[in-house]
PDB file of N, CA, C and O in Angstrom, chain B, residues numbered from 101:
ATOM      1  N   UNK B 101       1.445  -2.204  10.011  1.00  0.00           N
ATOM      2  CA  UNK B 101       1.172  -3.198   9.005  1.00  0.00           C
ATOM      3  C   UNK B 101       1.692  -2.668   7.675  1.00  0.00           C
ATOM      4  O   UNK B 101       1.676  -1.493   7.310  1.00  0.00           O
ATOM      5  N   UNK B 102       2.037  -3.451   7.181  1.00  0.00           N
ATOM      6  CA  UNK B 102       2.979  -3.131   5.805  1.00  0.00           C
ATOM      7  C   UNK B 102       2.272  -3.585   4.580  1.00  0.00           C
ATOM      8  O   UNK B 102       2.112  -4.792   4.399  1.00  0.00           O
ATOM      9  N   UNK B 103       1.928  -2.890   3.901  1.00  0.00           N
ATOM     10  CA  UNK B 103       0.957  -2.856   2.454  1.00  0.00           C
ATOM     11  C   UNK B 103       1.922  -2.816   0.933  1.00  0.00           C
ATOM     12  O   UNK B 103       2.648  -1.929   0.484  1.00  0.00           O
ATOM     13  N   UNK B 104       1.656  -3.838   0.532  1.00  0.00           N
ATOM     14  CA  UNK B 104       2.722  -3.850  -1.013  1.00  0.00           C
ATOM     15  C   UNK B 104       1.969  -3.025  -1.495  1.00  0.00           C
ATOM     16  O   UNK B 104       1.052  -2.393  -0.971  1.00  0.00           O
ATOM     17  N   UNK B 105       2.473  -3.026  -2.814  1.00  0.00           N
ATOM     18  CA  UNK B 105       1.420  -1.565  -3.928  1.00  0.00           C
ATOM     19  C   UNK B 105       0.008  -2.503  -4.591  1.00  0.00           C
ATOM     20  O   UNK B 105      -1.081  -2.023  -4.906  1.00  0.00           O
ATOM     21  N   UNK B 106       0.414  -3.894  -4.673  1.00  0.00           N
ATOM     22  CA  UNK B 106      -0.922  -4.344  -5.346  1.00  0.00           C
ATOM     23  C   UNK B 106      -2.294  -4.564  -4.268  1.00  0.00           C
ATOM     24  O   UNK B 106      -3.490  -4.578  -4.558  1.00  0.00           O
ATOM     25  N   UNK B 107      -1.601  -4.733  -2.876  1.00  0.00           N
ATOM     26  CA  UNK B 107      -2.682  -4.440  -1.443  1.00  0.00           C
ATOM     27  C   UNK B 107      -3.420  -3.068  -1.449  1.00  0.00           C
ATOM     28  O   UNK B 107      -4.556  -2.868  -1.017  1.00  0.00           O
ATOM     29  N   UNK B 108      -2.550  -2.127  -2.035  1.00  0.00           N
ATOM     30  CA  UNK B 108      -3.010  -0.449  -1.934  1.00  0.00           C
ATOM     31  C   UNK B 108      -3.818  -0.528  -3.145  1.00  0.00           C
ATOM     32  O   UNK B 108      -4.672   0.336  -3.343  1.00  0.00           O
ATOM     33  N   UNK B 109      -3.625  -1.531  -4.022  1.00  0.00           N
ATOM     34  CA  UNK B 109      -4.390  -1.228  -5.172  1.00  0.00           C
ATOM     35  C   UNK B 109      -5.903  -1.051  -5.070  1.00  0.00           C
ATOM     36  O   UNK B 109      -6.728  -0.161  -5.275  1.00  0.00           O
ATOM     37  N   UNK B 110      -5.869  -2.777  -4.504  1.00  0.00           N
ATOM     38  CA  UNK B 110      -6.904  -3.680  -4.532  1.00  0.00           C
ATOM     39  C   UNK B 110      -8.018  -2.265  -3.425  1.00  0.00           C
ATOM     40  O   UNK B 110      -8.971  -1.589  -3.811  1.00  0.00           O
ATOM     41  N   UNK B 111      -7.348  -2.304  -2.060  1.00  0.00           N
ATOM     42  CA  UNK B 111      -7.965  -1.200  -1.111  1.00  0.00           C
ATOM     43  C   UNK B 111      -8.980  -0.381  -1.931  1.00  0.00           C
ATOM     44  O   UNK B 111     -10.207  -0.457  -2.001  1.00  0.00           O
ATOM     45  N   UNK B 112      -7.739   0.734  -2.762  1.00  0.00           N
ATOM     46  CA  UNK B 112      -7.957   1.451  -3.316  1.00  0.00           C
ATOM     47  C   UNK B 112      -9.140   1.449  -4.423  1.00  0.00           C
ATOM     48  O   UNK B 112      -9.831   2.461  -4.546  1.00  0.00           O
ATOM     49  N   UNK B 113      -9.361   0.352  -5.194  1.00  0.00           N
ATOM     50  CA  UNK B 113     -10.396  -0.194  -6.106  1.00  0.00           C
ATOM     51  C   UNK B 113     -11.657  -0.178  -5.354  1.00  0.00           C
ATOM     52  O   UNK B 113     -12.697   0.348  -5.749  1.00  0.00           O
ATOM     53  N   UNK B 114     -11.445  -0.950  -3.959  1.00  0.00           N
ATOM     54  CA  UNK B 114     -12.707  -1.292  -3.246  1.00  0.00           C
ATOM     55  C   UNK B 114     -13.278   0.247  -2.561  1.00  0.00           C
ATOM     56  O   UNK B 114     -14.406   0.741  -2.547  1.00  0.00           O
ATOM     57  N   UNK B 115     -12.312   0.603  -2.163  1.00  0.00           N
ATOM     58  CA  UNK B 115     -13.005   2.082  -1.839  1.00  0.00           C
ATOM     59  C   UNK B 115     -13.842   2.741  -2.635  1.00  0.00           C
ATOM     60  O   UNK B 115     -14.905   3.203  -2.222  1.00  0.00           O
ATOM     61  N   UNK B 116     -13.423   2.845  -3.884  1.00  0.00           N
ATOM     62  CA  UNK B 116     -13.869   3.516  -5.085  1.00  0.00           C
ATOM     63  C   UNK B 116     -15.284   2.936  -5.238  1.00  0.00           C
ATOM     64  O   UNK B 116     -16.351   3.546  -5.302  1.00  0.00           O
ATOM     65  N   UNK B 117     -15.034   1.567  -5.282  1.00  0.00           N
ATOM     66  CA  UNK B 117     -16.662   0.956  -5.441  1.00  0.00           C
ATOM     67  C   UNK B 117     -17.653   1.222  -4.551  1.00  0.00           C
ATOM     68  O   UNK B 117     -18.822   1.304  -4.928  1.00  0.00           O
ATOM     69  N   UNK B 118     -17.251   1.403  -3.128  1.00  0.00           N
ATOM     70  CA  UNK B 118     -17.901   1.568  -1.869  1.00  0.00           C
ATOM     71  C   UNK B 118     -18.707   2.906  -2.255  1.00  0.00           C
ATOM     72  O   UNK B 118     -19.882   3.175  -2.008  1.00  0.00           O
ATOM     73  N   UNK B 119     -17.660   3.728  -2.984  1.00  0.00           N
ATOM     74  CA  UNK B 119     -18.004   5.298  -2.622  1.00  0.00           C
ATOM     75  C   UNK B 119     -19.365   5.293  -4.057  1.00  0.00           C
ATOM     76  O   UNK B 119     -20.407   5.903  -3.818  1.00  0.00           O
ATOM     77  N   UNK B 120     -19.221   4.652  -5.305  1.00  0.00           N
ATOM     78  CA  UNK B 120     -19.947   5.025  -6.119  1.00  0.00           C
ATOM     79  C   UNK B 120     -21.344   4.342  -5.825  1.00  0.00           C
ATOM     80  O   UNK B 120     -22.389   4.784  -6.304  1.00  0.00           O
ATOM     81  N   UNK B 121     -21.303   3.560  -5.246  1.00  0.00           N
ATOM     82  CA  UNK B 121     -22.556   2.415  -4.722  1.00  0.00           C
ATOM     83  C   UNK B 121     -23.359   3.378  -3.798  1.00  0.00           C
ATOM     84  O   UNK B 121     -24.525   2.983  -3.774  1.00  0.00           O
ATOM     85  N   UNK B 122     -23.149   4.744  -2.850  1.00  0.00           N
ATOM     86  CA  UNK B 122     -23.251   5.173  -2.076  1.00  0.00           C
ATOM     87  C   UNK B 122     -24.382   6.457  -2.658  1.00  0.00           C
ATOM     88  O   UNK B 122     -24.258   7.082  -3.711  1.00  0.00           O
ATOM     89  N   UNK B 123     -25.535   6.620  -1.579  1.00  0.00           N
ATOM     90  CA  UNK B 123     -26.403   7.425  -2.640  1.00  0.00           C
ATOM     91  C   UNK B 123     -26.160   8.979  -2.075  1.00  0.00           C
ATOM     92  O   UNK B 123     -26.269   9.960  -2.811  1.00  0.00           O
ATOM     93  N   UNK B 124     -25.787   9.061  -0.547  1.00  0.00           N
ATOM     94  CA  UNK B 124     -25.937  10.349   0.191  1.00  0.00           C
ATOM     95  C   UNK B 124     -24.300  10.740   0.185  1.00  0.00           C
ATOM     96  O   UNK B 124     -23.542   9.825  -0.137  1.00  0.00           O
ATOM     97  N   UNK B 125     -23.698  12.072   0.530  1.00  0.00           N
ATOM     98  CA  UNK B 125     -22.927  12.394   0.283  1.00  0.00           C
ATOM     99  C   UNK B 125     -22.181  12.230   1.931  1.00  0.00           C
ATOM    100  O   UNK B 125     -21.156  12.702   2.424  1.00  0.00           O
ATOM    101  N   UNK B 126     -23.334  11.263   2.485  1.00  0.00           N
ATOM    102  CA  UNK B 126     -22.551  11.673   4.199  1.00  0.00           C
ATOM    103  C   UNK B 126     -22.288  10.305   4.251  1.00  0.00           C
ATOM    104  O   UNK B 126     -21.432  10.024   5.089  1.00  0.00           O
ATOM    105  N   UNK B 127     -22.783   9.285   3.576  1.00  0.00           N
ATOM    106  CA  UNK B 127     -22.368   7.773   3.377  1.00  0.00           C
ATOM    107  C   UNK B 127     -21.198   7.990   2.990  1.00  0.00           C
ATOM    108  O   UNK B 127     -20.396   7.407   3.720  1.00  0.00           O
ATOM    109  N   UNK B 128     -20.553   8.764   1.887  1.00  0.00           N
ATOM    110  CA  UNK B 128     -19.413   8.767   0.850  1.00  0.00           C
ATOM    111  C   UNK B 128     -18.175   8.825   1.906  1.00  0.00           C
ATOM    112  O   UNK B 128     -17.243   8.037   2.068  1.00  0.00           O
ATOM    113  N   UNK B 129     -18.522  10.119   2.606  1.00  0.00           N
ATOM    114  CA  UNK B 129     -17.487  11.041   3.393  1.00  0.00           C
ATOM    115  C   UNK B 129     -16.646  10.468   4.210  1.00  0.00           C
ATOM    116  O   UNK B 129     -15.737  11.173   4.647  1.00  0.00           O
ATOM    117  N   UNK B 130     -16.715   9.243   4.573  1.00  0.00           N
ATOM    118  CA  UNK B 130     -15.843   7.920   5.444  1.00  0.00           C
ATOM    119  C   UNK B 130     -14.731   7.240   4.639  1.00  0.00           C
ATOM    120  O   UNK B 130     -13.521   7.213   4.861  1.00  0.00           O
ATOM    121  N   UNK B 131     -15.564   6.610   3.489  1.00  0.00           N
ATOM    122  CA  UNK B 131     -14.924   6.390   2.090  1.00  0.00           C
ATOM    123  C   UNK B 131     -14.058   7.370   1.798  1.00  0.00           C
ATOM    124  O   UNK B 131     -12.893   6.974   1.830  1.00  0.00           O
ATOM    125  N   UNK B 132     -14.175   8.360   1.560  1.00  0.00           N
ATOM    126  CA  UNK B 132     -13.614   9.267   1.219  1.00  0.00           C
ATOM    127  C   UNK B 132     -12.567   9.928   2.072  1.00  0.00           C
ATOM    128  O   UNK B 132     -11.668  10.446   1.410  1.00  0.00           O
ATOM    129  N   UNK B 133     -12.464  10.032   3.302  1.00  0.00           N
ATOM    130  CA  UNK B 133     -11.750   9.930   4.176  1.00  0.00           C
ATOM    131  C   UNK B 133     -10.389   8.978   4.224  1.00  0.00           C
ATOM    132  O   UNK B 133      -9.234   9.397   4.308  1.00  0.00           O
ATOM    133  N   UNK B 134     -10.724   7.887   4.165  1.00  0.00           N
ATOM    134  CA  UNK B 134     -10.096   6.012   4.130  1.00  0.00           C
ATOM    135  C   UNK B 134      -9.180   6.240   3.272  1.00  0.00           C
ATOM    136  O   UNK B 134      -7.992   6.063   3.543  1.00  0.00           O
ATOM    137  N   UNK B 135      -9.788   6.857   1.594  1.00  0.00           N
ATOM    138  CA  UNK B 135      -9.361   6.868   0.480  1.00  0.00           C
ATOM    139  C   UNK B 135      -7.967   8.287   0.174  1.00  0.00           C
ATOM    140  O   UNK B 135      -7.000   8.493  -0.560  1.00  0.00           O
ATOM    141  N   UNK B 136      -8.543   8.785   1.026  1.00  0.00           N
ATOM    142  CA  UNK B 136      -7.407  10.127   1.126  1.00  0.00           C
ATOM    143  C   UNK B 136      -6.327   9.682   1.983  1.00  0.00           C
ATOM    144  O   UNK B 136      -5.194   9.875   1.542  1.00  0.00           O
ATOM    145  N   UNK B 137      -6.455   9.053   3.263  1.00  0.00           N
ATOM    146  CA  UNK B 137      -5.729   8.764   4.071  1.00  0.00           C
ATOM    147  C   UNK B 137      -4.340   7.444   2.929  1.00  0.00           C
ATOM    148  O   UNK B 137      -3.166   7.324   2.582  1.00  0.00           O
ATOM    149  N   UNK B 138      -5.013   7.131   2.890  1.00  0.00           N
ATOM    150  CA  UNK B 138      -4.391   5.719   2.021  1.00  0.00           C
ATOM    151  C   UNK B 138      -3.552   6.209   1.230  1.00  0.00           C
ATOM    152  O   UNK B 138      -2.395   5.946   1.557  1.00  0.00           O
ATOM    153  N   UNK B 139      -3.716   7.120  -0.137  1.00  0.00           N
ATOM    154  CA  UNK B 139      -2.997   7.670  -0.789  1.00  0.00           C
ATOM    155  C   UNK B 139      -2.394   8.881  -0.178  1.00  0.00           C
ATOM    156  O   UNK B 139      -2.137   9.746  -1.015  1.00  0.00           O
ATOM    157  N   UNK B 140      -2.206   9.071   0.594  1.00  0.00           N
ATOM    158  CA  UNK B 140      -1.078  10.175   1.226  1.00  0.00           C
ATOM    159  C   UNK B 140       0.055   9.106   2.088  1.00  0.00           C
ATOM    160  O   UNK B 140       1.234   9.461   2.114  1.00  0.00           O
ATOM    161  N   UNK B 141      -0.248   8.132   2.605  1.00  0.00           N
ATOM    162  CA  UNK B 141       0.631   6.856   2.546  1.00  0.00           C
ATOM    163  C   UNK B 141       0.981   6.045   1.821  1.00  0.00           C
ATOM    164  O   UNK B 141       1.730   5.087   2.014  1.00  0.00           O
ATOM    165  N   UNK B 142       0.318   6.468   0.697  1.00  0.00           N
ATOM    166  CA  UNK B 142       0.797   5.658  -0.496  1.00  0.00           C
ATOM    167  C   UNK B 142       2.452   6.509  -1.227  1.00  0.00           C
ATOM    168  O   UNK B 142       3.542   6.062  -1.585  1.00  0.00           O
ATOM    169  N   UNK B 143       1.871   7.818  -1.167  1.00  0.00           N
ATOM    170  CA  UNK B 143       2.837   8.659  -1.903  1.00  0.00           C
ATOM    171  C   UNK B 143       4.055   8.682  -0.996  1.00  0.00           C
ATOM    172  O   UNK B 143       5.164   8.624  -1.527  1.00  0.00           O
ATOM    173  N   UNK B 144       3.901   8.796   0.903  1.00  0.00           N
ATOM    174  CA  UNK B 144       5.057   8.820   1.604  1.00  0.00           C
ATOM    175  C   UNK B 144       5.800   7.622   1.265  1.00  0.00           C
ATOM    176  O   UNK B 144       6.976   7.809   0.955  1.00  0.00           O
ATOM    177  N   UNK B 145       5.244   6.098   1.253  1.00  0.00           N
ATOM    178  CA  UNK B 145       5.943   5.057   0.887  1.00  0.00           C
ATOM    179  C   UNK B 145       6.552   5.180  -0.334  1.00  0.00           C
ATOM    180  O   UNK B 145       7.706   4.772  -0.209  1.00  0.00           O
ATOM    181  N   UNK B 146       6.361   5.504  -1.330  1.00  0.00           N
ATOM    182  CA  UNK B 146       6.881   5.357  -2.713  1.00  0.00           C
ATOM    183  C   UNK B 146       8.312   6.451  -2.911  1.00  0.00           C
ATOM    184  O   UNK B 146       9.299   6.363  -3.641  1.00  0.00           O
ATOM    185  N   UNK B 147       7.872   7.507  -1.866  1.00  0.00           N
ATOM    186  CA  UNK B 147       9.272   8.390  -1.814  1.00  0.00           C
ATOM    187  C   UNK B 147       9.627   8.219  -1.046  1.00  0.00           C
ATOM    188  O   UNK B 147      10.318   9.194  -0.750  1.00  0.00           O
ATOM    189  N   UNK B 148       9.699   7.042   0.153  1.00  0.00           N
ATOM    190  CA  UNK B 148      11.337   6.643   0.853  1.00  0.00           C
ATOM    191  C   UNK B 148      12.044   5.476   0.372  1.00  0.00           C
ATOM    192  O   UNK B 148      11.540   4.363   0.222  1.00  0.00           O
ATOM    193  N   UNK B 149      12.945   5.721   0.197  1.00  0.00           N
ATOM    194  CA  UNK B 149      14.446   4.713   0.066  1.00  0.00           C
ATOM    195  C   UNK B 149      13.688   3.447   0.075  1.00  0.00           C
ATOM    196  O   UNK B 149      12.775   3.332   0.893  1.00  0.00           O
ATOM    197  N   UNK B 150      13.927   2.597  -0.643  1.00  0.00           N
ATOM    198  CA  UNK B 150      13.677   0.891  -0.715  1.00  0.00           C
ATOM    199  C   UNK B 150      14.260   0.087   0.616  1.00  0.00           C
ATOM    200  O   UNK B 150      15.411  -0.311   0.793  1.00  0.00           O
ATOM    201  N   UNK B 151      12.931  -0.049   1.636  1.00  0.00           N
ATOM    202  CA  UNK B 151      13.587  -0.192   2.817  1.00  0.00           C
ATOM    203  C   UNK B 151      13.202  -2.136   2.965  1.00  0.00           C
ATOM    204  O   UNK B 151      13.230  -2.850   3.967  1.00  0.00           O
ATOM    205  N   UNK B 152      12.947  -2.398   1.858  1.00  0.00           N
ATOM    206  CA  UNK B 152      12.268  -4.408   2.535  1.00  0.00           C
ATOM    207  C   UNK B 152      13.675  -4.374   2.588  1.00  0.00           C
ATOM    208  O   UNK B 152      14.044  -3.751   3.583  1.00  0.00           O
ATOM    209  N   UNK B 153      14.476  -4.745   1.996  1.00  0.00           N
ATOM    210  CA  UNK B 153      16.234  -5.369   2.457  1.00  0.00           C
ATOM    211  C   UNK B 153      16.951  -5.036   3.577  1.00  0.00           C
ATOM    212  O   UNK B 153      17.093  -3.857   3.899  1.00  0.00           O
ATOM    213  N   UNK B 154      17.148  -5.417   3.842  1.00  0.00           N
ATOM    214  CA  UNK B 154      18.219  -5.189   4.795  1.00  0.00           C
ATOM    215  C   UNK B 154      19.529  -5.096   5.010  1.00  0.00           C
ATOM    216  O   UNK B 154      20.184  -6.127   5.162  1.00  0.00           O
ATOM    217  N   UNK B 155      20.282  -3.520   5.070  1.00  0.00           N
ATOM    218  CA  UNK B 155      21.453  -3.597   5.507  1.00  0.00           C
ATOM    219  C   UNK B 155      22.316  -3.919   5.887  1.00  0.00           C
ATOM    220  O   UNK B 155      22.411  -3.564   7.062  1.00  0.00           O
ATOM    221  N   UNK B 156      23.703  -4.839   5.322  1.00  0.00           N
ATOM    222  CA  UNK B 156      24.430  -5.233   6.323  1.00  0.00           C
ATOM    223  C   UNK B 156      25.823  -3.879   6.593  1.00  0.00           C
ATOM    224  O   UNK B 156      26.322  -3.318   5.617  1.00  0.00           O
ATOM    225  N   UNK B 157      26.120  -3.656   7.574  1.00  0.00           N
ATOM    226  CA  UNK B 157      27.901  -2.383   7.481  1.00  0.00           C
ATOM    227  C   UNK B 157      28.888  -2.961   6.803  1.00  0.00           C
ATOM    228  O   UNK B 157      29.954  -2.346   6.767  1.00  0.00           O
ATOM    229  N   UNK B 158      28.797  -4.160   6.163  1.00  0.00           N
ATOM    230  CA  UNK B 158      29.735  -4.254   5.234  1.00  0.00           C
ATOM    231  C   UNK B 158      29.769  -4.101   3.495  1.00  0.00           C
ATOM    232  O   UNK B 158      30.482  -4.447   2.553  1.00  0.00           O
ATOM    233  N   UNK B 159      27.967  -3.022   3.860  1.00  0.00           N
ATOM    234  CA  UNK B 159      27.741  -2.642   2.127  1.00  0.00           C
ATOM    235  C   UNK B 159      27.049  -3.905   1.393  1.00  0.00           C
ATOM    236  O   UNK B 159      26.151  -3.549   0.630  1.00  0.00           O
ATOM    237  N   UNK B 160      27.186  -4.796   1.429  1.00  0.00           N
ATOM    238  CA  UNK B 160      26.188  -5.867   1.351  1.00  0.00           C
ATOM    239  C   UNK B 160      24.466  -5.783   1.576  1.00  0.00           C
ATOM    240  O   UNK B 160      23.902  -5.830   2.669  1.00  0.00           O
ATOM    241  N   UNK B 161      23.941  -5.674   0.505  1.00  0.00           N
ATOM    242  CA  UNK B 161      22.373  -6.154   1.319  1.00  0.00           C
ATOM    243  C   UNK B 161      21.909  -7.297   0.343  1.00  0.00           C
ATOM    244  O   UNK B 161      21.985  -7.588  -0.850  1.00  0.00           O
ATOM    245  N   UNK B 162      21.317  -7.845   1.676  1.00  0.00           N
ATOM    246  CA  UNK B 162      20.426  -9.321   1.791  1.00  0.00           C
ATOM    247  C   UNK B 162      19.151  -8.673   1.573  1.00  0.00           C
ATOM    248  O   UNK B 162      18.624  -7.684   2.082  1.00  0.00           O
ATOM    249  N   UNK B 163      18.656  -9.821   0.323  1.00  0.00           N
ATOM    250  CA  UNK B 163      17.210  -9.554   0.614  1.00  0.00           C
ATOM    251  C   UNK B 163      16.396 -10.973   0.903  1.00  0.00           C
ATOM    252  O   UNK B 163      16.383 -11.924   0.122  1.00  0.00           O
ATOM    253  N   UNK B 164      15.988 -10.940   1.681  1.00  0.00           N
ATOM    254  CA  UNK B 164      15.149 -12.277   2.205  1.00  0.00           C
ATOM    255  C   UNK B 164      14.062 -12.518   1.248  1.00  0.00           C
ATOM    256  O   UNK B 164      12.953 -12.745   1.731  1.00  0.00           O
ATOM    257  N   UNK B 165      14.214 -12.506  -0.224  1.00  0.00           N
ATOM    258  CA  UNK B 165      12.903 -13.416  -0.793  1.00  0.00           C
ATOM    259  C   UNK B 165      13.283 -14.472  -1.387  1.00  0.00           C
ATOM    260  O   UNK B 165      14.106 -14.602  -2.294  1.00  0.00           O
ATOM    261  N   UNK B 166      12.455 -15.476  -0.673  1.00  0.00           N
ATOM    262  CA  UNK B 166      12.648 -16.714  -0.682  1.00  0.00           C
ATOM    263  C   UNK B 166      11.874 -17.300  -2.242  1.00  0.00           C
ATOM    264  O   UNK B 166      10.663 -17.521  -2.223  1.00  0.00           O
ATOM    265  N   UNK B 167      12.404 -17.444  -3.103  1.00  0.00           N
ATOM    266  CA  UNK B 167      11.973 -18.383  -4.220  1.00  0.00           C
ATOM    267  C   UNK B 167      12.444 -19.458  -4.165  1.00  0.00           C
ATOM    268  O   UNK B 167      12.071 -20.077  -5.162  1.00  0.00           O
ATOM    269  N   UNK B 168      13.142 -20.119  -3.479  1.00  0.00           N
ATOM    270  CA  UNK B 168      13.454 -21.696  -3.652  1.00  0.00           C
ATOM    271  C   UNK B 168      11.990 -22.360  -4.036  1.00  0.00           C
ATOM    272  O   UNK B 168      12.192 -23.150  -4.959  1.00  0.00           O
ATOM    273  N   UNK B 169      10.874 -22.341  -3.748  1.00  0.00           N
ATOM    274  CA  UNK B 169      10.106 -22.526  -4.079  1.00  0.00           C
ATOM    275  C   UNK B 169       9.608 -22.631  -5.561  1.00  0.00           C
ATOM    276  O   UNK B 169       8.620 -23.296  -5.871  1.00  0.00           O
ATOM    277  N   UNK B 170      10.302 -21.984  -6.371  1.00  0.00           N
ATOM    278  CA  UNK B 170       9.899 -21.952  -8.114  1.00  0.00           C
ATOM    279  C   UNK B 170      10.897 -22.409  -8.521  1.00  0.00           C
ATOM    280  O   UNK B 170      11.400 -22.025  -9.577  1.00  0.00           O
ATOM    281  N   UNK B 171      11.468 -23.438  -7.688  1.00  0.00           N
ATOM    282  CA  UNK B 171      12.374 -24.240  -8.523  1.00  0.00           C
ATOM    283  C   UNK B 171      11.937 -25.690  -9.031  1.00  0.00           C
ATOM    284  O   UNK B 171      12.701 -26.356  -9.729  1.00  0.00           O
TER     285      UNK B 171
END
């Protein structure tokens, strides 16, 4: 499943809330878990190559976002 950065945000926000709402430190530790996991996929995504487009071998890339819609 593929997560934009404002999906990682939002995650990321809600975790945070989860974890401060939380009174024992063994409630947290799941949260906290979730929240580590997330941002270590956050950081691998942000340092590979801009992969939504797609390649064509003739050096060309297409990107499929469709705005005809905001016209």
């Amino acid at each position: 499943m593929d997560f934009t950065s404002q999906d990682i945000a939002v995650i990321d926000q809600a975790l945070r809330i989860a974890m401060r709402s939380q009174t024992s430190e063994s409630k947290v530790h799941p949260f906290y878990e979730v929240l580590s996991k997330l941002q270590a996929k956050a950081d691998m995504a942000m340092s590979r190559p801009y992969a939504h487009a797609s390649s064509i071998p003739d050096g060309v890339r297409y990107d499929y976002d469709d705005s005809s819609d905001l016209l």
